[in-house]
C-alpha positions, -999 to 999 in steps of 0.1 A, spaced: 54 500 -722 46 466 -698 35 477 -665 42 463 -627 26 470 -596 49 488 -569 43 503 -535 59 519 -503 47 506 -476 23 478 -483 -9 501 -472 -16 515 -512 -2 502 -547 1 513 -582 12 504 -617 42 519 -630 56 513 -662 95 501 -670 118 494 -698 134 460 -702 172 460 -717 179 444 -751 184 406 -741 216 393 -739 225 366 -757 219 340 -730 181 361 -716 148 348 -724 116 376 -724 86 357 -709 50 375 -712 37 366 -677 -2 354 -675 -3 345 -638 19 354 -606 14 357 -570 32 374 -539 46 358 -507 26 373 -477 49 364 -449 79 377 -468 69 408 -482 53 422 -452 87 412 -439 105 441 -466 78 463 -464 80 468 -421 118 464 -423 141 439 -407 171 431 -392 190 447 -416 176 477 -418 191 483 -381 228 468 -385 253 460 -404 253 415 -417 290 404 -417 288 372 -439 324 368 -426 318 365 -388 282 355 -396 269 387 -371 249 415 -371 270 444 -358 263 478 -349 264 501 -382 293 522 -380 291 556 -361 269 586 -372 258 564 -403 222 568 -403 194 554 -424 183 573 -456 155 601 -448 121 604 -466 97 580 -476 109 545 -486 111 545 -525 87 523 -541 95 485 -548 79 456 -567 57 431 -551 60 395 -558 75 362 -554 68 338 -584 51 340 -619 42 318 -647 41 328 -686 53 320 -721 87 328 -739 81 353 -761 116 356 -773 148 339 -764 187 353 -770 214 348 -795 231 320 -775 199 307 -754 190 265 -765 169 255 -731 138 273 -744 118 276 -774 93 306 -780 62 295 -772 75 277 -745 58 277 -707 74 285 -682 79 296 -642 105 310 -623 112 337 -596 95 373 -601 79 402 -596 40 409 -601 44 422 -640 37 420 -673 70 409 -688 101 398 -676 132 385 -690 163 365 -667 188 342 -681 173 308 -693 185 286 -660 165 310 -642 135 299 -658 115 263 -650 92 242 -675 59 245 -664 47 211 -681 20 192 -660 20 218 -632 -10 235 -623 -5 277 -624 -13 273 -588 14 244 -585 41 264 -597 34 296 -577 39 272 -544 71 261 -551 89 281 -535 71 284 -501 65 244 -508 107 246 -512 113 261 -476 85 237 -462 106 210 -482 138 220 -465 118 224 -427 111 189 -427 140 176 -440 157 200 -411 135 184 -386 142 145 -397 107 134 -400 102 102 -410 84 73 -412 55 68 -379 64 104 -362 38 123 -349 39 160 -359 27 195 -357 24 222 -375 21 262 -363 7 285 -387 -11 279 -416 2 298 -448 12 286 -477 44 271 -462 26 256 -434 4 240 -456 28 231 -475 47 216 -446 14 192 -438 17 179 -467 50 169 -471 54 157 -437 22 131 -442 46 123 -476 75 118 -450 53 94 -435 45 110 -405 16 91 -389 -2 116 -373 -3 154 -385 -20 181 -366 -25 218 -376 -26 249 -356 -40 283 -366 -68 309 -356 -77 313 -391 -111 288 -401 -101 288 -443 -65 278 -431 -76 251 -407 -100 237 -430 -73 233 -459 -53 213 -435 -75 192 -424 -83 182 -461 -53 180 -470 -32 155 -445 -42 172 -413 -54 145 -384 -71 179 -364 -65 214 -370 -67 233 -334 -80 273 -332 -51 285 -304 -76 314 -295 -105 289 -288 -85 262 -269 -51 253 -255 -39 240 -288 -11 225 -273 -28 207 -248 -49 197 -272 -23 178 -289 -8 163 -255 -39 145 -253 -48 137 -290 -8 116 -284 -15 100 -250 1 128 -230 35 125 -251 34 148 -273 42 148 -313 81 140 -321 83 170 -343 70 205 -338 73 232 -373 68 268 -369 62 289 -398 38 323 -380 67 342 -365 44 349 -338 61 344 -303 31 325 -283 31 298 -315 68 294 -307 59 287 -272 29 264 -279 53 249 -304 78 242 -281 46 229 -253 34 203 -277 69 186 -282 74 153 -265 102 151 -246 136 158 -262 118 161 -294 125 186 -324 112 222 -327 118 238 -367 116 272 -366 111 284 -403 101 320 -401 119 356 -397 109 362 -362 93 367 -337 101 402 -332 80 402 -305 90 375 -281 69 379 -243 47 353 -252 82 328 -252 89 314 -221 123 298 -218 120 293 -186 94 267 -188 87 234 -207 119 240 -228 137 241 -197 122 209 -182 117 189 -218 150 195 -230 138 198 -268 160 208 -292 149 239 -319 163 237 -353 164 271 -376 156 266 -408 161 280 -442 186 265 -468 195 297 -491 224 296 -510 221 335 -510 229 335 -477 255 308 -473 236 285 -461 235 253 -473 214 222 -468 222 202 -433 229 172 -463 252 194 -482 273 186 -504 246 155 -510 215 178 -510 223 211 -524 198 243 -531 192 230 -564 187 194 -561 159 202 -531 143 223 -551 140 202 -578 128 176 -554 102 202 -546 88 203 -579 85 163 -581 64 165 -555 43 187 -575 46 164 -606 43 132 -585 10 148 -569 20 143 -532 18 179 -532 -9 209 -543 -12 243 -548 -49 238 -556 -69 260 -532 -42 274 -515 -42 301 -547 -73 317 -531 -83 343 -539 -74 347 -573 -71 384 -589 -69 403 -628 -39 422 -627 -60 458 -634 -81 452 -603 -50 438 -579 -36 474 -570 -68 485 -551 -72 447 -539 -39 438 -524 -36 462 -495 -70 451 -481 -68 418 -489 -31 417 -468 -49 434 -442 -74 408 -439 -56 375 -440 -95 358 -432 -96 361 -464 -68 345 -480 -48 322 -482 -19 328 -509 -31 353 -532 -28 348 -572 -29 375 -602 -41 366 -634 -29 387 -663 
């Protein structure tokens, strides 16, 4: 039987084994050889969220109170996959299913495991793409869809807060954007040293100066036109909103902050009179592009991947480091534990 890896809580995992269904006539069954996990968004899952604690109504577009003397279940949390994209070859392809050929490569949305099967739209061909390329696009996709959000363009000046996968991501496609000056922010040396190799002017440590400042001065006083925020920490939402010249643009990409005494509303954003954009085009959640009907989900995601193709873009060395699937269950927890260590982790199978 193919195996995944699974876990509670984030702090241990484990293999288990599954059955996958008989495909229907429009599946494809893909053996997977390399996949990775987004950090940012499972930690999100695995420490719960907004709604764990009320009730969405997609019709008012609110969180309300749940309804009285419901509670959430008791016990442990039951286990759940890990993992965000994979890469791998058909193996076998349905009665009805003409968009892939066995033997074909290909990537798509997916858990850490060793086979998977989805219907064949759900499924993207690999081609030129690096493995590392094609576990990026999605994180490159929501970095895609910030910058669009925050209408860089040609001679802006920019920063960027937090320096994941998305917010590297997000340097590079802004510097595509033609923004004229980039700079990075994030305590993390591996992270800052990415940026600043690829399409960071300066990366900034906030713990070991006043980043912000920093970037006042490295723009004459004024400040960059554009600020993105991807860490979902409250003091990089501040800084992010410091740095901004006057009336400029704040993107705010991440879930978060839960945390928030490190924001200051009272402050520059009072006096500066910047505007802060969320982010996040999802269809999933009704949300469509700013552009839409002209820029749908699908058509920036495709987008996404040109970049990829058109090598404005890379996954190379964000991948880092890069695991075998038997030695990734005793490797994940610590290495999530230790972001110094990582940027966006990858499992070879």
């Amino acid at each position: 039987m193919p195996r995944e890896i699974v876990t509670r809580d984030g702090s241990a995992f484990r293999f288990r084994e599954y059955d996958l269904p008989p495909l229907t006539p429009k599946q494809v069954r893909v053996q997977v050889q390399f996949a990775a996990p987004k950090h940012g968004t499972e930690l999100h899952g695995l420490t719960g969220s907004a709604f764990d604690r009320k009730v969405w109504n997609p019709e008012l577009r609110m969180f309300l109170p749940r309804p009285e003397g419901e509670t959430p279940p008791a016990g442990p949390p039951p286990e759940r996959g890990i993992g965000n994209m994979v890469v791998g070859t058909v193996t076998e392809v349905g009665s009805e299913a003409t968009r892939w050929k066995v033997g074909d490569r290909v990537f798509g949305y997916g858990a850490i495991r060793e086979t998977h099967q989805a219907e064949e739209e759900r499924w993207y061909r690999l081609g030129d793409l690096s493995e590392s390329d094609a576990v990026c696009v999605d994180p490159a996709h929501v970095a895609f869809v910030a910058v669009r959000d925050g209408s860089i363009r040609i001679g802006d000046t920019v920063a960027v807060y937090g320096l994941g996968a998305i917010g590297l991501l997000a340097v590079q496609i802004a510097r595509a954007s033609g923004a004229r000056k980039v700079f990075a922010v994030d305590p993390l040396a591996i992270r800052r040293e990415y940026a600043e190799a690829h399409g960071a002017d300066r990366a900034f440590d906030p713990l070991a100066c006043d980043a912000a400042l920093e970037i006042k001065r490295a723009t004459g006083g004024a400040g960059v036109d554009v600020s993105i925020e991807t860490s979902g920490n409250g003091r990089a939402l501040h800084d992010a909103i410091r740095c901004i010249r006057q009336c400029g643009v704040i993107v705010h990409v991440p879930w978060g902050p839960k945390d928030c005494s490190a924001l200051h509303l009272d402050e520059e954003f009072h006096l500066n009179r910047p505007t802060i954009v969320g982010s996040q085009a999802w269809a999933g959640w009704g949300n469509p592009d700013r552009s839409y009907p002209l820029w749908t989900h699908e058509r920036a995601f495709e987008a996404t991947i040109e970049l990829f193709r058109a090598g404005l873009t890379t996954g190379e060395g964000i991948v880092t480091p890069i695991l075998t699937f038997e030695e990734a269950p005793a490797a994940l927890a610590d290495l999530l534990a230790h972001p110094e260590r990582t940027i966006k982790i990858g499992v070879r199978l």
